[in-house]
FIDO-253674 format. One record per residue (C-alpha): residue number from 1; residue in three letters; y, z, x. Coordinates in steps of 0.25 Angstrom, whole numbers. Each point is the difference from the previous one (the first is absolute). Layout:
// residues N
- zavo  bator  Y  Z  X
- NUM  ALA  Y  Z  X;
...
// end
This chain:
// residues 567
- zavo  bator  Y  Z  X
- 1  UNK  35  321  -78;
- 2  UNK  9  -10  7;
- 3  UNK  6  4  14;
- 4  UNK  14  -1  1;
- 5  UNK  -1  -11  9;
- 6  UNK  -6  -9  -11;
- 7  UNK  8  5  -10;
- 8  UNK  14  -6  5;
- 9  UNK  -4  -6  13;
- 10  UNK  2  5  14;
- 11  UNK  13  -9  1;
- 12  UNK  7  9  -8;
- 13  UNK  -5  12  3;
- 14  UNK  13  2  6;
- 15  UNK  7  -3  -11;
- 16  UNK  -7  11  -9;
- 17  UNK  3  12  9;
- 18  UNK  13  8  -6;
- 19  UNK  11  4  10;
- 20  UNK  -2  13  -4;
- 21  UNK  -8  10  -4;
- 22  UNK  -4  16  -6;
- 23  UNK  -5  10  11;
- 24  UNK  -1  17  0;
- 25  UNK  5  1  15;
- 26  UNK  -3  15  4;
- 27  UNK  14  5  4;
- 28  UNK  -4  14  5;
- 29  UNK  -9  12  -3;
- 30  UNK  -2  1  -15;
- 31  UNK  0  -6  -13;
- 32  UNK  13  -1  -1;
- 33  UNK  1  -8  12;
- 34  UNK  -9  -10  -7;
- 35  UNK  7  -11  -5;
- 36  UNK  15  1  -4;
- 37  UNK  3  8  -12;
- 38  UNK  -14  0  -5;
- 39  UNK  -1  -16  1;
- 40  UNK  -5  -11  9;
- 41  UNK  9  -6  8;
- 42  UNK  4  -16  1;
- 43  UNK  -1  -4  14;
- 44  UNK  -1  -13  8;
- 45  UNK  -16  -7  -1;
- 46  UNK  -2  1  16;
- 47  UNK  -2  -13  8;
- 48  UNK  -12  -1  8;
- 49  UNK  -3  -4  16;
- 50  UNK  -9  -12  2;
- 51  UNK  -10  10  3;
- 52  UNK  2  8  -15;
- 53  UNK  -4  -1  -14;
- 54  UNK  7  2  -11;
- 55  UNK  -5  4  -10;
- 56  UNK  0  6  -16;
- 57  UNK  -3  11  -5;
- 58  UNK  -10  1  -11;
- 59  UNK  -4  13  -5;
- 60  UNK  2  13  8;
- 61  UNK  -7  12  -2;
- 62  UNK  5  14  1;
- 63  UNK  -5  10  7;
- 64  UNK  4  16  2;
- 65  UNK  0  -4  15;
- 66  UNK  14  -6  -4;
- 67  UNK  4  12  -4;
- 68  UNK  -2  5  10;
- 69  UNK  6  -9  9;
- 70  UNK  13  1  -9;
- 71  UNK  0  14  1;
- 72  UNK  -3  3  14;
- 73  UNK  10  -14  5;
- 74  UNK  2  -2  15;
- 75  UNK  -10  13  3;
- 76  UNK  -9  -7  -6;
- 77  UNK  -10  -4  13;
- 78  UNK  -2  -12  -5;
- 79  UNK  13  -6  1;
- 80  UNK  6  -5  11;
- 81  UNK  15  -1  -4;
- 82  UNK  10  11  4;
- 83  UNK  10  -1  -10;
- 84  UNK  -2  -4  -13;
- 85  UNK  12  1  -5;
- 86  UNK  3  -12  11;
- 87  UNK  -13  -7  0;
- 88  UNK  -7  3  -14;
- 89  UNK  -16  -3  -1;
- 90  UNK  -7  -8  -12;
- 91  UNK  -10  8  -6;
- 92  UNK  -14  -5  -7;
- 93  UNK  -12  -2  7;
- 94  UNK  -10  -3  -11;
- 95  UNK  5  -14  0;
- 96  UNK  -5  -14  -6;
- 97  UNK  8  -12  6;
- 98  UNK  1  -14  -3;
- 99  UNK  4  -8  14;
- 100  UNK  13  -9  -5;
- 101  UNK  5  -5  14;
- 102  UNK  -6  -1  13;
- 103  UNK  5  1  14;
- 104  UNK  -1  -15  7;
- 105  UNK  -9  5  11;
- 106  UNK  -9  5  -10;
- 107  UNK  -1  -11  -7;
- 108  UNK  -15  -4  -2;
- 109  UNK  -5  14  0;
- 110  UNK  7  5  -12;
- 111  UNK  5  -8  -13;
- 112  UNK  8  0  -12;
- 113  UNK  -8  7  -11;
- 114  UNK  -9  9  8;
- 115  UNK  -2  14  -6;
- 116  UNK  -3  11  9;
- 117  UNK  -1  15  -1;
- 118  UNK  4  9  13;
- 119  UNK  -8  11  8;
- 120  UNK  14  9  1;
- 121  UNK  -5  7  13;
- 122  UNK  5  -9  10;
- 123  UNK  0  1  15;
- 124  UNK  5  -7  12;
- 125  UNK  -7  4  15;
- 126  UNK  -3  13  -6;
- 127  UNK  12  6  -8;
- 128  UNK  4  0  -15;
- 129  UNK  7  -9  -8;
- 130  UNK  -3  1  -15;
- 131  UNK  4  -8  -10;
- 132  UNK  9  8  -9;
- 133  UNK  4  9  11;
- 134  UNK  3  -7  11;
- 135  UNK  0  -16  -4;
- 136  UNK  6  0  -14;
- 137  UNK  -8  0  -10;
- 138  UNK  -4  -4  -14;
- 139  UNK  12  6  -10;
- 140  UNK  6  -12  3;
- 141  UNK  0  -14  -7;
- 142  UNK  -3  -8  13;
- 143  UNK  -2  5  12;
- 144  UNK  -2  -5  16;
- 145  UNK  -14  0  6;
- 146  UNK  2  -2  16;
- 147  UNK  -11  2  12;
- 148  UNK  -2  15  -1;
- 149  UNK  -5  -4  -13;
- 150  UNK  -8  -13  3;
- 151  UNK  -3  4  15;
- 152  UNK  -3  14  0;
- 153  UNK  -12  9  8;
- 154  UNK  -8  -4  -12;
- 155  UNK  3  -15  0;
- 156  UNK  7  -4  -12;
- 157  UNK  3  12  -10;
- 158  UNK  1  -10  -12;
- 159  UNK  -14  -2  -9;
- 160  UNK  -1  -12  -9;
- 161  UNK  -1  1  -16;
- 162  UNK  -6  -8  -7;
- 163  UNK  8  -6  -14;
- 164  UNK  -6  4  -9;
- 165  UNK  2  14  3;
- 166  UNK  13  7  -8;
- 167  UNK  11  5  9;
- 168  UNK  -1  13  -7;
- 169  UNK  -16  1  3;
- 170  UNK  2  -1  15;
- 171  UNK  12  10  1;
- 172  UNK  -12  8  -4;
- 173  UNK  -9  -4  13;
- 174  UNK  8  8  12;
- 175  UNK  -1  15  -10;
- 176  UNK  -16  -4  0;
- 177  UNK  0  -1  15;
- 178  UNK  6  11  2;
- 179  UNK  -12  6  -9;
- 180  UNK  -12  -8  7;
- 181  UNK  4  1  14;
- 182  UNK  0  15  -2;
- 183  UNK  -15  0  -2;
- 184  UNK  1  -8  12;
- 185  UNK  3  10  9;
- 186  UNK  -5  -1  14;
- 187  UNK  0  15  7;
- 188  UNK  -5  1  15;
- 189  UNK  -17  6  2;
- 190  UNK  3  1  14;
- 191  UNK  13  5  10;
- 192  UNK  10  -13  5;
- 193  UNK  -5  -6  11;
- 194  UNK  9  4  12;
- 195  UNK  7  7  -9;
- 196  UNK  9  12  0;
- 197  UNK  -6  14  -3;
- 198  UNK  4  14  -1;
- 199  UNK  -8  12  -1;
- 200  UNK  3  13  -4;
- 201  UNK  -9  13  -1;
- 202  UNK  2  14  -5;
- 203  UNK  -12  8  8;
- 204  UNK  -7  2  12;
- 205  UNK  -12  -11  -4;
- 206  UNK  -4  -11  9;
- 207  UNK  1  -14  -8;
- 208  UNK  -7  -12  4;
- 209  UNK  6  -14  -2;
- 210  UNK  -12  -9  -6;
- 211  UNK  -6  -11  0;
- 212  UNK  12  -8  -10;
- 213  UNK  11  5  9;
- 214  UNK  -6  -2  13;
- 215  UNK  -2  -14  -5;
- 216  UNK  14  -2  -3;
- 217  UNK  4  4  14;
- 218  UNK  15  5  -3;
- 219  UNK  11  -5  7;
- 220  UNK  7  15  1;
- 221  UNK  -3  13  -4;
- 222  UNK  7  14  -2;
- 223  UNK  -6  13  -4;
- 224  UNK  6  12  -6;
- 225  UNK  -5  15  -1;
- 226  UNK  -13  -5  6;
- 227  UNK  -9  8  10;
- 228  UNK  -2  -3  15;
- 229  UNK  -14  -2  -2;
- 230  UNK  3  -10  -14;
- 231  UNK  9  -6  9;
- 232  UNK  -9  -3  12;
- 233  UNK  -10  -3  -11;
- 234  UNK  8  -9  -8;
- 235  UNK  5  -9  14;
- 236  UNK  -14  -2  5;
- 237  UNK  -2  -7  -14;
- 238  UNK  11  -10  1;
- 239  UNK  2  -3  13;
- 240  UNK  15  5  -1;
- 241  UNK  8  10  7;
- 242  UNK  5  7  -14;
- 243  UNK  16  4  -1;
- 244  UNK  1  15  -4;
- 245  UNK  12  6  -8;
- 246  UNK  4  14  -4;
- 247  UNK  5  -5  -13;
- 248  UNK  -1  -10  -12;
- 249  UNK  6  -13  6;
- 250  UNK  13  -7  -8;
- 251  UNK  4  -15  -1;
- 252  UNK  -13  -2  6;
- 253  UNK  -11  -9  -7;
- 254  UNK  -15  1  1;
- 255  UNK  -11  -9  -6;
- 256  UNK  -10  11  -2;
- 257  UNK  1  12  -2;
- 258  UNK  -11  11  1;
- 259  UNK  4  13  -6;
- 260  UNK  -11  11  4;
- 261  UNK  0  15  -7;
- 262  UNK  15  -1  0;
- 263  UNK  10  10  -7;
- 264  UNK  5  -6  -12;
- 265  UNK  15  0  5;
- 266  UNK  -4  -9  14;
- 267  UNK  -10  -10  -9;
- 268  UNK  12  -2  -9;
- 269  UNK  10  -4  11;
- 270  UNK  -10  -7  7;
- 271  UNK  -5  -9  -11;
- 272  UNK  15  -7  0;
- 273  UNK  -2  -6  14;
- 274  UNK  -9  -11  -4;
- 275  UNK  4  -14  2;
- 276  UNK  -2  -11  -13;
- 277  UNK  -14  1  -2;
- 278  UNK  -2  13  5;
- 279  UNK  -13  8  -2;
- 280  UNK  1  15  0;
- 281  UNK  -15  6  3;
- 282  UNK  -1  16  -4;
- 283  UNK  -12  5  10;
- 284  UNK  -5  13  -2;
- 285  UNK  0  12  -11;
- 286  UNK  10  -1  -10;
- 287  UNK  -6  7  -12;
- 288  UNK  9  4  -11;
- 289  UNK  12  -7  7;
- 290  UNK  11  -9  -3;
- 291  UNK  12  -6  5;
- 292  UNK  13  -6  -4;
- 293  UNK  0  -16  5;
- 294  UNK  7  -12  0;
- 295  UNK  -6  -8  -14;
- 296  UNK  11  -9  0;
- 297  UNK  -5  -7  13;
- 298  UNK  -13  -2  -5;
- 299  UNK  5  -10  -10;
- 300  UNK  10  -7  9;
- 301  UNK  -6  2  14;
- 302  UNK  -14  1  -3;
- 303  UNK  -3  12  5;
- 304  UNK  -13  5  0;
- 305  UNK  -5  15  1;
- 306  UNK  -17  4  1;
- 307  UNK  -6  10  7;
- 308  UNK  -15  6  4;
- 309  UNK  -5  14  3;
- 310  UNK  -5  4  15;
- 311  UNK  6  -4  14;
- 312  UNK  0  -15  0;
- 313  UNK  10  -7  -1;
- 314  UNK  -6  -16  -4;
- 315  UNK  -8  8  -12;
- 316  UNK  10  -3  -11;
- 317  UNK  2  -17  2;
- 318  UNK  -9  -5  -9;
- 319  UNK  -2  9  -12;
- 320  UNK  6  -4  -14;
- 321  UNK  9  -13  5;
- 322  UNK  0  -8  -13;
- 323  UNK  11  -5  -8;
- 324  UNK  -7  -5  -12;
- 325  UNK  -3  10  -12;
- 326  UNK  -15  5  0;
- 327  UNK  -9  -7  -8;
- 328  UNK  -5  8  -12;
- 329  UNK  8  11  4;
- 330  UNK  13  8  -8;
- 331  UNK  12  -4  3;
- 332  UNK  15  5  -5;
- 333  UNK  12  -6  -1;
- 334  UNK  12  8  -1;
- 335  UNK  12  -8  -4;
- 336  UNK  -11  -12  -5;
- 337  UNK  7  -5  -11;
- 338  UNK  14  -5  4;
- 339  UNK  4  -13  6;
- 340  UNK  -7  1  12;
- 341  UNK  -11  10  -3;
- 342  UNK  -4  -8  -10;
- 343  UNK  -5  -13  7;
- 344  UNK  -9  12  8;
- 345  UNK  -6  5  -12;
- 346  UNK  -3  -15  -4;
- 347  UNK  -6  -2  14;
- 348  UNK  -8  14  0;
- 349  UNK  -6  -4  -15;
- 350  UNK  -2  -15  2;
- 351  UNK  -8  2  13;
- 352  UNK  -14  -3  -2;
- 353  UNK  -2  8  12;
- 354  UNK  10  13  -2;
- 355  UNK  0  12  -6;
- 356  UNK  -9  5  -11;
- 357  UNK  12  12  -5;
- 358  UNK  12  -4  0;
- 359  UNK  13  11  -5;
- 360  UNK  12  -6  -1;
- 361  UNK  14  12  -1;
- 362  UNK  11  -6  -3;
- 363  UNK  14  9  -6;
- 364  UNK  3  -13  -12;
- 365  UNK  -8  -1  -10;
- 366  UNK  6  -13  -4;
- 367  UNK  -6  -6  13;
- 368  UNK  -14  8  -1;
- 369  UNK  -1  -8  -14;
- 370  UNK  3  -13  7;
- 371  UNK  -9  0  10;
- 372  UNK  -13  7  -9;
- 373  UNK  4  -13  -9;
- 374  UNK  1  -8  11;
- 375  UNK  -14  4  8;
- 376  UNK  -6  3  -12;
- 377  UNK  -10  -12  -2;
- 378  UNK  -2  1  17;
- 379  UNK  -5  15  -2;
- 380  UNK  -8  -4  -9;
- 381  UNK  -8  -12  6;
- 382  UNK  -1  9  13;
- 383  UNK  -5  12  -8;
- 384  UNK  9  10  8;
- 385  UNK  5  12  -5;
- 386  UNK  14  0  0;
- 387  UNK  11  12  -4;
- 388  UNK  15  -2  1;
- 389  UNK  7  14  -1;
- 390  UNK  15  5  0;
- 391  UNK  1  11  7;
- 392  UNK  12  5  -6;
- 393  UNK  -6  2  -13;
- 394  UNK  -10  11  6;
- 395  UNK  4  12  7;
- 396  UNK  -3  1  17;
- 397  UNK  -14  7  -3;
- 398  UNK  -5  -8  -11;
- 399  UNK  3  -13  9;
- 400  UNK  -7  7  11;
- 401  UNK  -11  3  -9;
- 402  UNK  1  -15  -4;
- 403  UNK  -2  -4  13;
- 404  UNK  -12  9  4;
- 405  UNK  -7  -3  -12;
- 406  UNK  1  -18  3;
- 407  UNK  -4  3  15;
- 408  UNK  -6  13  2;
- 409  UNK  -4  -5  14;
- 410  UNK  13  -5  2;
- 411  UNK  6  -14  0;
- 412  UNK  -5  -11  10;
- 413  UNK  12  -8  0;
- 414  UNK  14  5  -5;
- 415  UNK  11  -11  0;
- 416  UNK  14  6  0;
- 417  UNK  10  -8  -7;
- 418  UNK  11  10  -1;
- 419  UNK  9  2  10;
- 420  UNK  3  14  0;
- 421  UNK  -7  9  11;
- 422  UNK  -5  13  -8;
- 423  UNK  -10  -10  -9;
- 424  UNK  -6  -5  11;
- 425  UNK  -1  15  5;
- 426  UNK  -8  3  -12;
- 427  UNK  -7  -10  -2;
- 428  UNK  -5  0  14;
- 429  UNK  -7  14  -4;
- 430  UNK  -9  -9  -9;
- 431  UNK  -6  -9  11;
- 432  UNK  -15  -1  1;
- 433  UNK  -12  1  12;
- 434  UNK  8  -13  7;
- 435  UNK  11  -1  -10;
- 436  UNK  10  -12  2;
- 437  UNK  13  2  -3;
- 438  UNK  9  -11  0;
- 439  UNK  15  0  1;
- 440  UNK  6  -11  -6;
- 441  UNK  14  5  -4;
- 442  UNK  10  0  9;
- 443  UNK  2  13  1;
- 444  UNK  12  0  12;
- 445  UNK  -4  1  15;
- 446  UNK  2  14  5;
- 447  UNK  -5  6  -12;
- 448  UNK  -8  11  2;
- 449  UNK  -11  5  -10;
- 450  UNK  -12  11  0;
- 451  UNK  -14  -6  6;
- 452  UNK  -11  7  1;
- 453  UNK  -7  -1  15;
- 454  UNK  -11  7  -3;
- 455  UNK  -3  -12  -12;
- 456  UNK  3  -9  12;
- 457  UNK  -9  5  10;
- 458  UNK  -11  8  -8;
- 459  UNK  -1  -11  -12;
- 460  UNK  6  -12  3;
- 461  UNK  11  -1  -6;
- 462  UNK  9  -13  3;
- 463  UNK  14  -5  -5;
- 464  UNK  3  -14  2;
- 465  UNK  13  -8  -2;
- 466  UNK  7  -15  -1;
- 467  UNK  13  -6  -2;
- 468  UNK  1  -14  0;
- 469  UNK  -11  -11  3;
- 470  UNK  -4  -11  8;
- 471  UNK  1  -15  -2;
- 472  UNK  -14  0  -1;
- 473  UNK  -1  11  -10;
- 474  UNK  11  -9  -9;
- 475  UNK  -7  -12  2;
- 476  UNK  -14  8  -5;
- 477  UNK  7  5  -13;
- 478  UNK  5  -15  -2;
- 479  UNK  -13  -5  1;
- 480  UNK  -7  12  -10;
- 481  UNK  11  -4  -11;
- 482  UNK  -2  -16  0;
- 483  UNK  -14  2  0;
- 484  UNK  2  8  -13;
- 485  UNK  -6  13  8;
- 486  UNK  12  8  -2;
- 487  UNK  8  -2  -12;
- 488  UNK  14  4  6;
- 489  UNK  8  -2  -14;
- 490  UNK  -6  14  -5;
- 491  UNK  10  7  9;
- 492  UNK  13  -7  -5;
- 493  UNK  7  9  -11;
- 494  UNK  16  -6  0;
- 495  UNK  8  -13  4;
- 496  UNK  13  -3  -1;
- 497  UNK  12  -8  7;
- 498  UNK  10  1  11;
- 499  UNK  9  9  -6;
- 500  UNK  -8  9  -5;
- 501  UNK  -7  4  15;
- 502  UNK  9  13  0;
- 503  UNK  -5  4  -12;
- 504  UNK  -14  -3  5;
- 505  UNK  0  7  11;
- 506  UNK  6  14  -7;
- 507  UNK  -13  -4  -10;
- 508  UNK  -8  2  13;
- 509  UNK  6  12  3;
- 510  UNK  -4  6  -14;
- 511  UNK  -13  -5  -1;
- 512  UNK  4  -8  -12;
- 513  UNK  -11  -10  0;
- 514  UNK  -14  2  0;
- 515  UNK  -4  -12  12;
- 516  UNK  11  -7  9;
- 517  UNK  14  -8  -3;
- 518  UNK  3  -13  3;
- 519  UNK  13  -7  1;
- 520  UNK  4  -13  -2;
- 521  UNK  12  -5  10;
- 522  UNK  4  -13  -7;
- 523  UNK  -1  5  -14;
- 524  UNK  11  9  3;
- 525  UNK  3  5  -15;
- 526  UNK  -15  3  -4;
- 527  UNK  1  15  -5;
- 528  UNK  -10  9  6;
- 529  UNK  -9  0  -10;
- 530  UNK  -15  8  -2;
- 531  UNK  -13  -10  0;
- 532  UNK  -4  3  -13;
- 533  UNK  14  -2  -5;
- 534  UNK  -1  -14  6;
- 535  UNK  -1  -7  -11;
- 536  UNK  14  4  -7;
- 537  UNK  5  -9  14;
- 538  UNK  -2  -14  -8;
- 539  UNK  -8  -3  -14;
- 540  UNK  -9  -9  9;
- 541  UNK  -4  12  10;
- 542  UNK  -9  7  -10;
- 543  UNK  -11  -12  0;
- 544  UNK  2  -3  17;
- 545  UNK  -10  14  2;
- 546  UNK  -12  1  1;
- 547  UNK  -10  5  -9;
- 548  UNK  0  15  7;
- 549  UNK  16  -2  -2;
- 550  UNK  3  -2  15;
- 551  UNK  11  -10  5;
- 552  UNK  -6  -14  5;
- 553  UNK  7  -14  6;
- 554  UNK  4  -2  -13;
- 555  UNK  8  11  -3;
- 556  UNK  7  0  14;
- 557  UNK  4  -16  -3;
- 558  UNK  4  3  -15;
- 559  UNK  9  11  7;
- 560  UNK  6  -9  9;
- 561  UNK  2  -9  -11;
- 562  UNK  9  11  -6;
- 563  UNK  7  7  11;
- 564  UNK  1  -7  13;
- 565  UNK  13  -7  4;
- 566  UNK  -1  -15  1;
- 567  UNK  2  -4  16;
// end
């Protein structure tokens, strides 16, 4: 495929960008906000600094993040405008760009032509600017890429593509991320050098620091409820002169948090006062007991809870810290058969080194059906045994028998893709000896849900959580699909043009499609249309698949053939 550049020469590349163009500006909180009177607006294509790109937008991929972001408008703590209403945000952050003009002092390190796919989490000296939350985004038919982009903490957030990969096919790659990097997860086996560190007790016991916390030499800290002899104990350890309090702290953060023998109501409270990154150890005897805490920030704050029996604080660093599914071992996946739950099965059953079992519960048996079609051949190179179930056709004891009966010893890995709290509570119950949970549904912060401590401390039980990914973790996925390692295609499930976004995103909503949208902003009257009604879209499209019937180069040049505006 030729690059715009060759196509009509970089002396008219001026000529070939419209005045204006189509956008979904985001006016407030809501859905209604979006757009005017359900449509995409026409609005000026922005000129660029000397330092800027221009660029087009190619495909865009739609995520329920967006929904999110629509519904939740300038609350949303991603977004740094104030009013909406005044200075609207551009959705879109699974984008796919095409550079058509470049800034004169970037001229040389950029060109006419280049394709590019961008790492959305962007930040400059340490604070947030997300492409599609702060920096307009994607639902738009071009769009401005300035330094925060190109000279961000990271570097530079844009990742080249190579030509012979479809638009649609990378829109895909930023979803996968958010899948790998989630098994990428790096949780602390030792207290935050210099760190802050609170610690609160319940009895009269002496506790001892240890070897991992003395190493860490914290930089402060306070104690609650602890004994004059814990204390004298516990600052002969460390070094330092310990702060006491007569009550749980507020608008306080700590880094680690130790939690010995306390009453359920002071552990609860005392579990929200960890900074990002937080871990929560439980020290002592908590058999039979559990607690109401904060799962929400597990996901997007990485909070981390273990624990140990006994009087020593460093005992429970280092016990079950893994991200990656056990190999050989029985894994569920509640929610594992809709657009993002999906690409987790795929991962969980093509991994030569995953799990033996896997159980798939999804509540639409229209995607179950799609994603047994769609493994079945891996399932059976692997010679797993894999089950996909909906629960709602059984009663509450049959699918608690169901459960027992797949994992009698429990489940070693359980990813939650489905954000609603009382799920995870169950499925919680269903952890194994070291059980893994992992919550990748973005289940609100300040949600709370029922934990078991003593799973935590007597049997090690962990919950793990992501949102987002790194550059790196992009740039791995880009390398696993051009190498033919991961087949991203498998997880697209609709496309469709610029003025069908709205309706794309209310598909999202409903879980309309089995796999993930994609949009196409310079094709603007493209209906959203299912993949495997593709073929109704032009009598040529039929022939451009493949022979598993999925959507190649070919079918994304015959469509822009059809259906994308001449510039």
């Amino acid at each position: 495929m030729k690059k715009l550049g060759e196509e009509r020469g970089d002396d008219m590349n001026n000529a070939t960008i419209p005045e204006k163009m189509l956008a979904w500006p985001l006016f407030g909180a809501g859905m209604e906000n979006f757009g005017v009177n359900d449509q995409p607006c026409e609005i000026p294509v922005p000129a660029i600094g000397p330092e800027e790109l221009l660029v087009r937008i190619d495909a865009i991929g739609l995520c329920f993040s967006d929904v999110k972001l629509i519904r939740a408008g300038e609350a949303h703590p991603r977004v740094i405008s104030k009013d909406l209403k005044k200075d609207p945000v551009i959705p879109g952050h699974e984008a796919v760009m095409t550079v058509v003009k470049v800034g004169e002092k970037l001229t040389g390190k950029f060109d006419i032509g280049e394709r590019f796919i961008i790492q959305a989490d962007i930040y400059v000296n340490g604070r947030g600017f997300a492409y599609g939350y702060a920096i307009n985004g994607g639902m738009e038919q071009y769009s401005v890429i300035d330094q925060r982009v190109l000279n961000g903490d990271e570097g530079c957030y844009l990742l080249p593509i190579s030509d012979d990969m479809p638009a649609a096919v990378a829109a895909l790659l930023e979803p996968w991320t958010c899948v790998q990097a989630s098994y990428m997860i790096e949780n602390r086996t030792a207290p935050l050098p210099g760190g802050r560190v609170f610690i609160a007790a319940g009895d009269g016991q002496v506790y001892g620091a240890g070897e991992a916390l003395k190493q860490a030499a914290p930089s402060s800290v306070v104690g609650f409820g602890l004994s004059p002899a814990a204390v004298e104990q516990l600052n002969a350890d460390l070094g330092v002169k310990m702060t006491l309090v007569d009550e749980i702290p507020s608008g306080v953060q700590f880094d680690d948090i130790f939690l010995c023998n306390l009453p359920t109501e002071f552990a609860e409270a005392a579990a929200k006062l960890g900074s990002r990154g937080a871990v929560t150890s439980f020290i002592g005897d908590y058999e039979g007991k559990t607690g109401m805490f904060d799962v929400g920030r597990i996901h997007y704050e990485g909070f981390f809870y273990q624990g140990a029996p006994g009087t020593v604080l460093s005992a429970a660093y280092g016990r079950n810290v893994r991200s990656r599914m056990k190999k050989g071992g029985i894994c569920w996946l509640p929610g594992g058969a809709g657009a993002m739950g999906q690409m987790h099965t795929q991962l969980a059953v093509e991994n030569p080194d995953g799990p033996s079992r896997i159980l798939v519960t999804d509540m639409d048996s229209d995607r179950i059906a799609n994603v047994e079609k769609l493994l079945a051949e891996s399932i059976a190179e692997r010679g797993i045994e894999f089950r996909a179930v909906n629960p709602s056709k059984l009663t509450p004891e049959e699918f608690d028998a169901l459960l027992r009966d797949f994992a009698p010893q429990g489940f070693d890995d359980i990813v939650m893709l489905v954000p609603v709290v009382p799920v995870l509570s169950h499925a919680a119950n269903y952890l194994a000896e070291d059980g893994l949970m992992n919550i990748f549904a973005g289940i609100p912060a300040g949600m709370e849900g029922v934990l078991s401590i003593d799973g935590i401390v007597n049997c090690g039980h962990r919950y793990i959580g992501s949102s987002g990914s790194r550059t790196e973790h992009l740039r791995h996925t880009l390398v696993l699909a051009e190498t033919g390692e991961l087949n991203p295609v498998t997880a697209l499930a609709a496309i469709g043009g610029m003025k069908a976004l709205k309706q794309g995103l209310e598909a999202v909503i409903g879980a309309k499609f089995p796999g993930k949208t994609v949009i196409f902003p310079n094709a603007p009257d493209m209906p959203l249309t299912p993949i495997r009604e593709i073929a109704k879209l032009g009598p040529a499209i039929g022939g451009t698949l493949d022979c598993a019937g999925c959507y190649t180069m070919a079918t994304e040049m015959e469509l822009k053939r059809i259906y994308e505006q001449e510039r």
